[in-house]
C-alpha positions in Angstrom: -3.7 -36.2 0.3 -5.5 -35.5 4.0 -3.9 -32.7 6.1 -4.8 -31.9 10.2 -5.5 -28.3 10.7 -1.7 -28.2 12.3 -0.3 -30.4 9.3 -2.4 -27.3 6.9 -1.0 -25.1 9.1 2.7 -25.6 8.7 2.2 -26.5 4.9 1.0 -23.0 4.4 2.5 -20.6 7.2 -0.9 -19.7 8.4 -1.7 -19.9 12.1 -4.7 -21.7 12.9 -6.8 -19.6 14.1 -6.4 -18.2 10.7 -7.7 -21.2 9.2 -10.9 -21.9 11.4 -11.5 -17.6 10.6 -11.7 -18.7 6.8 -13.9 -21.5 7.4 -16.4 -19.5 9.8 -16.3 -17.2 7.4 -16.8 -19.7 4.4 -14.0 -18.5 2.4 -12.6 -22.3 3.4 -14.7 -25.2 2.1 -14.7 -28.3 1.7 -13.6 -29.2 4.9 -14.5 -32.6 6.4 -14.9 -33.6 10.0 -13.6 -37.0 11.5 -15.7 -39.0 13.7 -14.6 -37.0 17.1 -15.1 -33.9 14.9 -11.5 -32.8 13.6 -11.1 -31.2 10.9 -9.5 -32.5 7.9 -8.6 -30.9 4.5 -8.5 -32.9 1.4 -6.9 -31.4 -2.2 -10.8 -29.5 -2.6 -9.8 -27.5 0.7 -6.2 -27.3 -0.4 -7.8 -26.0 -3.8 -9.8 -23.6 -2.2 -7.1 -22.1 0.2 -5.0 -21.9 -2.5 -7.2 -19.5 -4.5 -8.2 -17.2 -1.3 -4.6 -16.5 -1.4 -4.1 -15.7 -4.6 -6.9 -13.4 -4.7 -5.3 -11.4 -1.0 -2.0 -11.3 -2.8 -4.2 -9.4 -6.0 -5.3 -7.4 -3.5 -8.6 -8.6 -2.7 -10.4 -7.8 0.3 -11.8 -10.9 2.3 -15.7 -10.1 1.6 -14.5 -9.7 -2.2 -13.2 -12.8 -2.3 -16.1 -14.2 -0.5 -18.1 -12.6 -2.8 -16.2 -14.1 -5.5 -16.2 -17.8 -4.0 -20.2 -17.5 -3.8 -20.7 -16.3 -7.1 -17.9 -19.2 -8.5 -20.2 -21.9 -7.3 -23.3 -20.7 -9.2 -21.0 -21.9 -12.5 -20.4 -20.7 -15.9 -23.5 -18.2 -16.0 -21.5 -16.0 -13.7 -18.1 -16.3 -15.7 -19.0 -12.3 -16.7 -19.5 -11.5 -13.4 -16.1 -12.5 -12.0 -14.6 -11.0 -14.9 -15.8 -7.8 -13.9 -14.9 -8.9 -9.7 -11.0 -9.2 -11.1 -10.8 -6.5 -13.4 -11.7 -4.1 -10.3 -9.0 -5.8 -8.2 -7.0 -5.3 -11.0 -7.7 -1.6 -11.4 -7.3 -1.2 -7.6 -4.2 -2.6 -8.0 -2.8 -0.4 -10.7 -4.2 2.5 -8.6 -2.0 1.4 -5.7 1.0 0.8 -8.0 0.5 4.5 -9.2 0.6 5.8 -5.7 4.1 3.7 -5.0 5.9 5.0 -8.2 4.8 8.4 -6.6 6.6 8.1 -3.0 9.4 6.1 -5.0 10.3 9.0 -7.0 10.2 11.1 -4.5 12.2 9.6 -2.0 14.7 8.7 -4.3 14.6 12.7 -5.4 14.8 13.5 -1.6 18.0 10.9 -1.4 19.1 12.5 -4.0 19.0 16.1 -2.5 20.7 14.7 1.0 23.3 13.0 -1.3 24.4 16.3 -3.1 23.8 18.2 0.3 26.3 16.0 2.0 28.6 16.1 -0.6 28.7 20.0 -0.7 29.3 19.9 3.1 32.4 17.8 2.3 33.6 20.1 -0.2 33.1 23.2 2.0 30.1 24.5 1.3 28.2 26.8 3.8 25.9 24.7 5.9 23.5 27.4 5.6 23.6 26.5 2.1 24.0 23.3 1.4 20.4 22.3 1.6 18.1 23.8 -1.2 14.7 23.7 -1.2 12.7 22.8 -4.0 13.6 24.8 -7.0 10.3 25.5 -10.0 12.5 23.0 -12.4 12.1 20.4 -9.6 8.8 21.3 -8.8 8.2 20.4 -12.7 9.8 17.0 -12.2 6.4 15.8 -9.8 3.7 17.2 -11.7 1.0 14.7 -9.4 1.9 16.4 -6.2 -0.3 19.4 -7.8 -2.9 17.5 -10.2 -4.3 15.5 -7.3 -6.8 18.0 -7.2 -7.2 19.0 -10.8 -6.1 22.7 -9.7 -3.0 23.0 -11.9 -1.8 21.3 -15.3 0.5 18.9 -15.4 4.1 20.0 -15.3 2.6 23.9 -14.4 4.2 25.4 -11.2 2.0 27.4 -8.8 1.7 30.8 -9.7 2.5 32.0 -6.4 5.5 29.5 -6.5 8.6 32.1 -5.4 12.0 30.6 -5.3 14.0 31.1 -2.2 17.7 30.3 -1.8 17.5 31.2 2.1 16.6 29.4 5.1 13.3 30.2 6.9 13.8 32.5 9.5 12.9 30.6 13.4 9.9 32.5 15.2 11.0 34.0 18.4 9.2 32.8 21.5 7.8 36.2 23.6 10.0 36.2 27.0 8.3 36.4 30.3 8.8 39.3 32.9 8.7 38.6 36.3 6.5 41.8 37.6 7.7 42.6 41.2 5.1 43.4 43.7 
């Protein structure tokens, strides 16, 4: 099947300047040209879309995937070589994972605390109160937010941690005199 840039465009939901980027930038190939010099895409192009894509949605940067479009065309010799080029998106990918489990855990442990805080103020509970702060047992819960920089073991609270049940006190702001003269 033969698709205009516009017909490509709305098959795929990308703009088309999007499309003329990926061919300047030969991530799009196969293109052909009519005789007044319009593009059209054929299934090769199609093909070739198809796979930029998947490699942006595994988290491939465009030169990467350039990268791995030139080295695709030298054939089988480089199959080794784009093994390795996926196994680093791959293990970017797991890095990124990591880092959203992370803020995942702690939002929902931050939820959690507004939940119970909201629920003490409904039951009476002093306002001054009702919000702890982090206690050691729930520093313990997110080891990573102290082994990011190797300085503690896992699951090890600061040594300097000290628990505190009350609010931090506000700074006072100096008050101006007026000097009469």
């Amino acid at each position: 099947m033969k698709y205009s840039i516009s017909a490509l465009s709305r098959k795929t939901g990308l703009s088309i300047h999007t499309l003329r980027y990926y061919e300047k930038e030969g991530l799009l190939r196969y293109v052909e040209r009519t005789g007044s010099g319009r593009r059209v895409y054929g299934d090769a192009s199609m093909g070739c879309l198809l796979g930029v894509l998947c490699m942006k949605q595994a988290g491939m940067t465009l030169p990467q995937i350039k990268a791995f479009m030139d080295v695709t065309i030298e054939g089988v010799n480089t199959l080794p070589q784009r093994l390795e080029m996926m196994k680093s998106a791959h293990e970017q990918l797991c890095k990124l994972k990591e880092a959203v489990n992370r803020g995942l855990q702690l939002a929902e442990f931050f939820i959690g605390g507004c939940q119970n805080a909201l629920e003490a103020l409904k039951n009476g509970a002093d306002p001054e109160k009702a919000f702890p702060y982090i206690t050691r047992d729930g520093i313990v819960d997110f080891p990573f937010l102290f082994t990011e920089d190797g300085r503690l073991e896992p699951a090890t609270p600061p040594e300097d941690f000290v628990i505190t049940e009350e609010k931090p006190k506000k700074r006072k702001t100096p008050t101006t005199s007026k000097k009469k003269i």
